[in-house]
N, C-alpha and C positions, 0 to 999 in steps of 0.2 A: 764194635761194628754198629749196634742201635745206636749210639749218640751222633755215628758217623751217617748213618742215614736219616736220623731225625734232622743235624743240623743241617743236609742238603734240602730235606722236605721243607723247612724253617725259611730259608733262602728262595727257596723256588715261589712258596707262596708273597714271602715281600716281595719278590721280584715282580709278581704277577701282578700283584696289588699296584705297581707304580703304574699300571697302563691301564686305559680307558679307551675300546673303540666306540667312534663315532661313525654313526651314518654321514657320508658325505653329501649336499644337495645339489642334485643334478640340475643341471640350466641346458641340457638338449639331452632330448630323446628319441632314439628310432624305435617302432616298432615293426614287425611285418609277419604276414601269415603268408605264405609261401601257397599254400593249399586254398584260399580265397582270394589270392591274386592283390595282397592288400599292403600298402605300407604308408605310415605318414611318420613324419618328423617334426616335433614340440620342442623352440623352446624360447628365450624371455629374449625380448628387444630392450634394452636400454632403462626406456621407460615403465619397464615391469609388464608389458602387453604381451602380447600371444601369437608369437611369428609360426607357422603350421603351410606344411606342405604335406597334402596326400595325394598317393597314387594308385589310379585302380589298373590290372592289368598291365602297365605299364606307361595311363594315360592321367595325366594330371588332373586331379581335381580341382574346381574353380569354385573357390568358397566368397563370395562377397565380403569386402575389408569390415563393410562396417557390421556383420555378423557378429565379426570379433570384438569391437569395438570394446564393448563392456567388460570383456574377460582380462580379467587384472591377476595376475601373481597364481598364473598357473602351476600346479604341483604335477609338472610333468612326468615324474614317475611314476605317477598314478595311472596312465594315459593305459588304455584297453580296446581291443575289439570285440565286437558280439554279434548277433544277429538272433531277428525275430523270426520264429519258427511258429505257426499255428500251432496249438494243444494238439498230442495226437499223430501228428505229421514226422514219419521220421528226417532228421536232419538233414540224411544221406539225398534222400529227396525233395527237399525244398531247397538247401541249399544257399543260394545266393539269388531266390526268387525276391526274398525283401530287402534286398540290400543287405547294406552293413553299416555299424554305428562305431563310433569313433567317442569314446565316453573317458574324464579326467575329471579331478577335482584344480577346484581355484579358490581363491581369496585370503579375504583373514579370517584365522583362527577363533571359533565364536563357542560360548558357551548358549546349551538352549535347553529348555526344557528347565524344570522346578523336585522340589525334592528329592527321593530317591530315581527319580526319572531323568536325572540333570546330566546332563553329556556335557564332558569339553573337549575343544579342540574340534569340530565340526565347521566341518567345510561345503561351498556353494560346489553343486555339480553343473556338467556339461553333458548335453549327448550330440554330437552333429550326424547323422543320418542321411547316409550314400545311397542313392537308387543301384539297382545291377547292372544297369548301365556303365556306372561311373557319375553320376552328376549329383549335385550336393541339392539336397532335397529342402530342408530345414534344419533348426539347432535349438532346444531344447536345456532351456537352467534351473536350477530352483535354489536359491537362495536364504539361509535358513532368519530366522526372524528374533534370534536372540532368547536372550533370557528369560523365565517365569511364562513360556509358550511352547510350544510343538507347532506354529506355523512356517511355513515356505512359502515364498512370494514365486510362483511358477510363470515362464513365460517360453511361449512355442512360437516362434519365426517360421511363415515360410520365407522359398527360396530372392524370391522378390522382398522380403521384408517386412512383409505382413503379416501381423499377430492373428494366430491362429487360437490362441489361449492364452490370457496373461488375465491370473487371479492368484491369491492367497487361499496354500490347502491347509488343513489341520492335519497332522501325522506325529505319532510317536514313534515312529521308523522313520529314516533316511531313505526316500525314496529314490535316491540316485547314487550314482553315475548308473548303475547296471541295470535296474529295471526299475519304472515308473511303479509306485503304489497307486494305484487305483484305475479311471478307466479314460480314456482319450476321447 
């Protein structure tokens, strides 16, 4: 009876052994909060760009093309909701006074930073940021700067297209997709 149950143990582990799951890569994404009235859809055009529908309440948001322009090889799974909440203020009560952000990662895979500091596989984030209205406020990237550094190349659109902030930070954090390191 042991040799009869070892050799099915024997079997089951080669058997196990022959399989390998893979994460498969998603090329469209819904997300939706049901509870903030929120939903958008991510995902790749052709070209490797960033086709994105969102809707607030039930009311399409209108994002400007060339927003997106620059977002190449979005990692749509990544794709998240949040919102900014004053320190203090419970959530229950603010609410959807600051809107809601729309936050993914994109690009190619980059190594940054030096020694035991050295991260791979670091990716440029996104945040686009929804008034409570519904209407698309500006968008938010930071782009990291490669090897033998800890900078990001930051850049804040508003909704017209005007840089609001577009400089190079120093960070040994990932200051994105979910929250900004430092101060606006």
């Amino acid at each position: 009876m042991k040799t009869f149950l070892l050799l099915l143990f024997v079997m089951g582990v080669s058997n196990a052994a022959d399989r390998d799951e893979r994460r498969v890569p998603l090329d469209e994404v819904t997300i939706k909060s049901n509870e903030y009235g929120a939903d958008a859809t991510l995902s790749l055009k052709e070209d490797s760009s960033l086709r994105l529908a969102i809707l607030m309440n039930g009311k399409p948001v209108v994002i400007p093309e060339s927003a997106l322009v620059p977002i190449k090889d979005a990692s749509v799974g990544t794709a998240a909701f949040s919102t900014e909440t004053p320190t203090g203020v419970p959530v229950s009560e603010w609410k959807l006074k600051g809107g809601i952000i729309l936050s993914f990662y994109y690009g190619d895979r980059v190594t940054q930073g030096f020694g035991k500091m050295r991260q791979e596989g670091i990716l440029s984030g996104c945040r686009i940021m929804i008034s409570a209205d519904g209407n698309y406020e500006r968008i938010e990237t930071a782009v990291p700067q490669g090897e033998d550094s800890f900078r990001w190349r930051v850049l804040v659109q508003s909704k017209d297209g005007k840089d609001i902030r577009r400089e190079t930070v120093e960070s040994q954090k990932c200051p994105i997709p979910m929250r900004w390191n430092g101060n606006e």
